[in-house]
KEDREN-228354 format. One line per 4 residues: number of its first residue (from 0); their letters; for each residue x, y, z negated of C-alpha. Coordinates in nm, 3 decimals. Layout:
N
NUM	a	X:Y:Z ~ ...
REM end
This chain:
90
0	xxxx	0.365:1.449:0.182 ~ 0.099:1.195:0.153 ~ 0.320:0.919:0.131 ~ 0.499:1.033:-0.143
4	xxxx	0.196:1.123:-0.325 ~ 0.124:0.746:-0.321 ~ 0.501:0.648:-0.438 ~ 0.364:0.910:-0.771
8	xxxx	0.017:0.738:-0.829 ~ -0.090:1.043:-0.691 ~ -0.374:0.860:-0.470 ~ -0.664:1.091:-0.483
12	xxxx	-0.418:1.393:-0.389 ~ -0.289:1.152:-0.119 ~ -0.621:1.043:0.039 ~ -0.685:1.414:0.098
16	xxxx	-0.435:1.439:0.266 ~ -0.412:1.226:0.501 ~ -0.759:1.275:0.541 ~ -0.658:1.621:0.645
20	xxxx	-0.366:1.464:0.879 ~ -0.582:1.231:1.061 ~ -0.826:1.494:1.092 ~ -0.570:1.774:1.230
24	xxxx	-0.381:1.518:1.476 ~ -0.597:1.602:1.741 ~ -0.445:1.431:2.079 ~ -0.148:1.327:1.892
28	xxxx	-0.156:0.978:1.882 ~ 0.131:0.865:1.630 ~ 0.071:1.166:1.396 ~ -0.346:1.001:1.342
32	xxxx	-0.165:0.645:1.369 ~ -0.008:0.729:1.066 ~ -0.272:0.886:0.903 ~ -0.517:0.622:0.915
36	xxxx	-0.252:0.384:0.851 ~ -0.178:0.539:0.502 ~ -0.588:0.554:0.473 ~ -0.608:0.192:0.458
40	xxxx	-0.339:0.120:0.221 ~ -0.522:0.385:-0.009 ~ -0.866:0.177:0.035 ~ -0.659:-0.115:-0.054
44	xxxx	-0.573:0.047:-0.369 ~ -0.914:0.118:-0.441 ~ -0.995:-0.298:-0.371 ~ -1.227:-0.123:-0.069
48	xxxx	-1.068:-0.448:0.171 ~ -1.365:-0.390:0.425 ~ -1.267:-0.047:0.506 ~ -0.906:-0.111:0.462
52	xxxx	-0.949:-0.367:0.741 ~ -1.127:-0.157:0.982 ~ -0.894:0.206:0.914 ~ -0.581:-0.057:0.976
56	xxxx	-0.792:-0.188:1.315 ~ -0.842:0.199:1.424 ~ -0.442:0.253:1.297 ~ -0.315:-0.007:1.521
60	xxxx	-0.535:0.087:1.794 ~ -0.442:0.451:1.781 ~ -0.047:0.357:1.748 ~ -0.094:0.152:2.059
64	xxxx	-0.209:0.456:2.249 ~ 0.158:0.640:2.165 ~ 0.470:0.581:2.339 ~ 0.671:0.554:1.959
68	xxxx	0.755:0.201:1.778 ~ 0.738:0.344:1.392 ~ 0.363:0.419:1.408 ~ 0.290:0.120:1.576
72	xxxx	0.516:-0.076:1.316 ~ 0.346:0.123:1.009 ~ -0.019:0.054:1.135 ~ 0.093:-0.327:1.181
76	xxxx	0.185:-0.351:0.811 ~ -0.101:-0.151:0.681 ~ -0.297:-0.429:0.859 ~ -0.063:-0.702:0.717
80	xxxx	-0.240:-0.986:0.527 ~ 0.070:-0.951:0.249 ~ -0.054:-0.583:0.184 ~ -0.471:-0.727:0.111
84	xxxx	-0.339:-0.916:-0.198 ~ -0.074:-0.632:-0.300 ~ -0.262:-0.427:-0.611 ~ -0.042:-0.168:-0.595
88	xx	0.096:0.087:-0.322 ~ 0.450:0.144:-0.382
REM end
């Protein structure tokens, strides 16, 4: 849901969101991968690179603790230096 919030410019209503994913996930691994994934390419948006950077780090750390490739792929790109100079989230 979050991610499509983003595809509508939606990014505040998106933030929450995933705020509320990451913070829900619990044990689950892939499901707070995500989350914090789709929290950095929000902070991007906002031109907050710093804590883009270190909700990416956490991302790919997190994804790394899963046994699935997608989160792991996802938290890769948020952290992808192509995605700091990217103004946009599309």
């Amino acid at each position: 849901m979050a991610e499509a919030l983003t595809r509508l410019k939606k990014y505040e209503r998106a933030e929450k969101l995933a705020e509320e994913s990451r913070d829900l996930a619990g044990n689950d691994h892939e499901r707070a991968s995500s989350a914090l994934a789709l929290l950095a390419l929000l902070s991007l948006q906002k031109t907050e690179s710093n804590e883009a950077a270190s909700l990416a780090a956490a991302a790919v750390e997190m994804a790394d603790r899963g046994n699935s490739s997608e989160p792991r792929a996802k938290a890769r790109i948020a952290m992808s230096p192509e995605k700091s100079s990217t103004p946009a989230i599309h």
